[in-house]
C-alpha positions as CSV (number, residue, x, y, z in Angstrom):
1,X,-2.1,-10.3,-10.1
2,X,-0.6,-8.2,-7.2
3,X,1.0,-9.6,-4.4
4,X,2.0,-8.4,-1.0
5,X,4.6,-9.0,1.2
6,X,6.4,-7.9,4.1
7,X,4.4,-7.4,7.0
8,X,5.3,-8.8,10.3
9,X,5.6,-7.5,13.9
10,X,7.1,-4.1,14.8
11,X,7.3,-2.2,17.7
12,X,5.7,1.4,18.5
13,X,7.9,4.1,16.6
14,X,9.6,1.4,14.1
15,X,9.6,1.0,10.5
16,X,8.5,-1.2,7.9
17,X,8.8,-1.3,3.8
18,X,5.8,-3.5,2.2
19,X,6.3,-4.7,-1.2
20,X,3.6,-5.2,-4.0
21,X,5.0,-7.7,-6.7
22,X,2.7,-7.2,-9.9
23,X,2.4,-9.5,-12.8
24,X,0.0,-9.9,-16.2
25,X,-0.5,-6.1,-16.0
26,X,1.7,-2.7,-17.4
27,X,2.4,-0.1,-14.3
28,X,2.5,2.5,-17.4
29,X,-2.0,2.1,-17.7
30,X,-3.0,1.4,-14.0
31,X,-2.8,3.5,-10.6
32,X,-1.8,1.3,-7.9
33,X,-2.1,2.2,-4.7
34,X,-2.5,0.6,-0.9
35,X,-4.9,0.1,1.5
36,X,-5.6,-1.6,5.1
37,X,-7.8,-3.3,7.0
38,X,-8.5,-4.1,10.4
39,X,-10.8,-6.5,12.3
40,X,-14.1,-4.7,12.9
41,X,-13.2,-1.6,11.1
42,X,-13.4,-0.3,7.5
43,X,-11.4,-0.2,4.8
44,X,-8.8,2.7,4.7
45,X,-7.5,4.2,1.8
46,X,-3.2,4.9,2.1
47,X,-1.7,5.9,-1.1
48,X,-1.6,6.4,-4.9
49,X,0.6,6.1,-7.6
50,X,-1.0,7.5,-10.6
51,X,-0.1,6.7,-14.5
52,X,1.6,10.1,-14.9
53,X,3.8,9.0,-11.1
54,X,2.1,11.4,-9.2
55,X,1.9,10.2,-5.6
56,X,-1.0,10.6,-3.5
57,X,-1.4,10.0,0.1
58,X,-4.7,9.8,2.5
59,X,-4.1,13.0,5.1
60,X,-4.0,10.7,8.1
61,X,-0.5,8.8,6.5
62,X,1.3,12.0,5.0
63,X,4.5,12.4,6.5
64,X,4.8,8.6,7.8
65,X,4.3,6.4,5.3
66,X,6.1,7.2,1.8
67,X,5.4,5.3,-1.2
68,X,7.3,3.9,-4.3
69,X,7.4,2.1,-7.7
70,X,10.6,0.5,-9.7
71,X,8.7,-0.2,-12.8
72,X,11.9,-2.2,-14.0
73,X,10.9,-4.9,-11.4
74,X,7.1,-4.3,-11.7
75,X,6.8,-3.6,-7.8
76,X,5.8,-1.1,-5.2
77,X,7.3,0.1,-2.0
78,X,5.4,1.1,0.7
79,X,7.8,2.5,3.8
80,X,6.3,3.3,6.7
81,X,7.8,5.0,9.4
82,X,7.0,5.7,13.6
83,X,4.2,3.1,13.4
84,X,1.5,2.9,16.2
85,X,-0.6,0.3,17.4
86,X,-3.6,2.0,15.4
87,X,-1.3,0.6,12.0
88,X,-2.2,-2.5,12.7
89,X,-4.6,-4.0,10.0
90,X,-3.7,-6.5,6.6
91,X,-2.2,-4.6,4.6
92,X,-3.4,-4.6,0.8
93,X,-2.3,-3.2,-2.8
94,X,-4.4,-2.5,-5.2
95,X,-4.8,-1.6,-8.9
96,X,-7.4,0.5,-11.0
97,X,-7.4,0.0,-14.4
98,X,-8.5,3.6,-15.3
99,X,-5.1,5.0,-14.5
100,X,-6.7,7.4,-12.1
101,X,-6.3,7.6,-8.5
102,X,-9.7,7.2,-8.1
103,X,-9.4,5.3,-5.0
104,X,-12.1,2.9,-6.5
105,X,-9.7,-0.3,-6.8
106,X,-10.3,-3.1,-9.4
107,X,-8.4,-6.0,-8.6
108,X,-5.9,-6.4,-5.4
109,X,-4.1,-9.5,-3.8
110,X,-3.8,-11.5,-0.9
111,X,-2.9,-9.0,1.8
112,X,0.4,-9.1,4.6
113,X,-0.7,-8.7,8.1
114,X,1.2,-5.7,10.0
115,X,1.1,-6.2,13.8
116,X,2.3,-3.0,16.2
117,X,3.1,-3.9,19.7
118,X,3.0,-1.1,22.6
């Protein structure tokens, strides 16, 4: 089960740090990574933390949005910095069982709406 939390409203050019709390699963034999979604538009692939803790981002993020895991607490970061209106979607994490970043997700929670105001 994944959980996400800590969307909200932000203005252009601020910050934000999403959480991901995951429980019934180990971090060390599944990739978990983020994605969003907007009304009317697709899903867009963010990041990846792979099984070995390499971290993969989407080109379109890289540079803004950074993101983390504290396997001790069974949760992952997402920090995203000089947000635009176009970063507004529910945000999602995600989890594929293979361990891979194969950006092919098999389970992921109840999103956290991120809302940025010009």
């Amino acid at each position: 089960q994944l959980q996400a939390s800590g969307g909200g409203l932000v203005q252009v050019g601020g910050s934000l740090t999403l959480s991901c709390a995951a429980s019934g699963f180990s971090f060390d034999d599944h990739a978990i990574g983020w994605f969003r979604q907007a009304p009317g538009k697709g899903r867009e692939e963010l990041s990846c933390i792979h099984t070995d803790n390499t971290t993969y981002y989407k080109n379109f993020v890289k540079g803004r949005f950074t993101s983390s895991s504290d396997k001790a607490k069974n949760t992952v970061y997402l920090q995203m910095n000089n947000l635009k209106p176009e970063d507004s979607a529910v945000y999602y994490c995600a989890a594929d069982d293979s361990g891979e970043c194969t950006w092919l997700w098999d389970f992921w929670g109840q999103g956290t709406q991120v809302t940025v105001s010009s």
